[in-house]
Every structure is written in C-alpha cells, then in structure tokens.
C-alpha positions as a printed NumPy array, in Angstrom:
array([[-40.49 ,  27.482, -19.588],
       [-41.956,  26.344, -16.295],
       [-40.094,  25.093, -13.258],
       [-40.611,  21.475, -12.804],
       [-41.187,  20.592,  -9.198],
       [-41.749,  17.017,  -7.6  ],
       [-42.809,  16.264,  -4.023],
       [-41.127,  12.896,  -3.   ],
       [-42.315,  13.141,   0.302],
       [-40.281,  13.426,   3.626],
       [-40.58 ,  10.038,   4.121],
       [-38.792,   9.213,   1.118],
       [-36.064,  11.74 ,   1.473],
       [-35.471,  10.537,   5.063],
       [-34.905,   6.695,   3.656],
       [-32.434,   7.924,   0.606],
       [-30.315,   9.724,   2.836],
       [-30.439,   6.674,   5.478],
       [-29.953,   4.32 ,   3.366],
       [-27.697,   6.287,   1.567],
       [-25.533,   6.585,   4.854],
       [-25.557,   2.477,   5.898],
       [-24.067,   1.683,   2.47 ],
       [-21.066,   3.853,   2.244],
       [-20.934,   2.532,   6.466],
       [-20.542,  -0.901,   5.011],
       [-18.343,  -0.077,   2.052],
       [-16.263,   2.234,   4.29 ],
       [-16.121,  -0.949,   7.433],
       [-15.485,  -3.617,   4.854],
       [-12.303,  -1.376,   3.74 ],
       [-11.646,  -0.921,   7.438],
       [-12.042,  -4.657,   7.418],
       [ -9.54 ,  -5.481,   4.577],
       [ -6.561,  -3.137,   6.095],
       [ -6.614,  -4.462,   9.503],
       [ -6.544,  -7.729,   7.536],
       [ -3.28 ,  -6.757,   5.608],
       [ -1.682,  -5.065,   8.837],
       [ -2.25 ,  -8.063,  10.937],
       [ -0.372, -10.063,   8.443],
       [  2.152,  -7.683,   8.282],
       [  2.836,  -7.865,  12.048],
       [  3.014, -11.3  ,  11.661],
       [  5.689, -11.54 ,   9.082],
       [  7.599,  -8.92 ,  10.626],
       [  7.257, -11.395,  13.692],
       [  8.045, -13.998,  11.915],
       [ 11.26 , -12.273,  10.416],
       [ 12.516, -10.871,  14.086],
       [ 12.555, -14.587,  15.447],
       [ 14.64 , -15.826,  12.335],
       [ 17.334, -13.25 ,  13.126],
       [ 17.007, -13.957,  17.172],
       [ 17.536, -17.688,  16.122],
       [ 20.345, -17.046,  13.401],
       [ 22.386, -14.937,  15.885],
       [ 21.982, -17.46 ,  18.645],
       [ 19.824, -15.18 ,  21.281],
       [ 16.94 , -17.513,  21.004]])
C-alpha cells in the first residue's frame, strides 16, 4: 500500500500552530485570571480575620 501524502500548504500550517498557540494563551490567562481572583479574596479574608482579633484583644 501507498503512502498517503497531503500538502496543506505553509500557510496553513503557520495559522494552526498560531492559532493553536493564542487559544491555550487565553485558556492558560483566563486560569491565571481566576487564581489571582481566589488569592485576592483570600488576602482579604485573612485581612478581614487579623482586624477581628486586633479589635477583640483591644490593640485596635
């Protein structure tokens, strides 16, 4: 049996491996995106949770 073979053309191959490369960019920034999220309210609730003890020890 023959090899099949089938030319796409370089122009082709160059926009599959671009476009290829912006959407796992944009899956990999919107995860990015969704942990800075979660830290940010973390370091607010650990904020949040240092005043209350300041306040219920009295070194407001």
């Amino acid at each position: 049996m023959g090899e099949l073979r089938i030319d796409i053309g370089s122009f082709l191959v160059t926009a599959d491996y671009l476009l290829d490369g912006l959407l796992v960019d944009y899956l990999v920034y919107s995860r990015i995106a969704e942990v800075l999220e979660r830290v940010d309210d973390a370091i607010s609730q650990i904020r949040w949770i240092l005043e209350e003890l300041r306040y219920r020890n009295g070194g407001y």
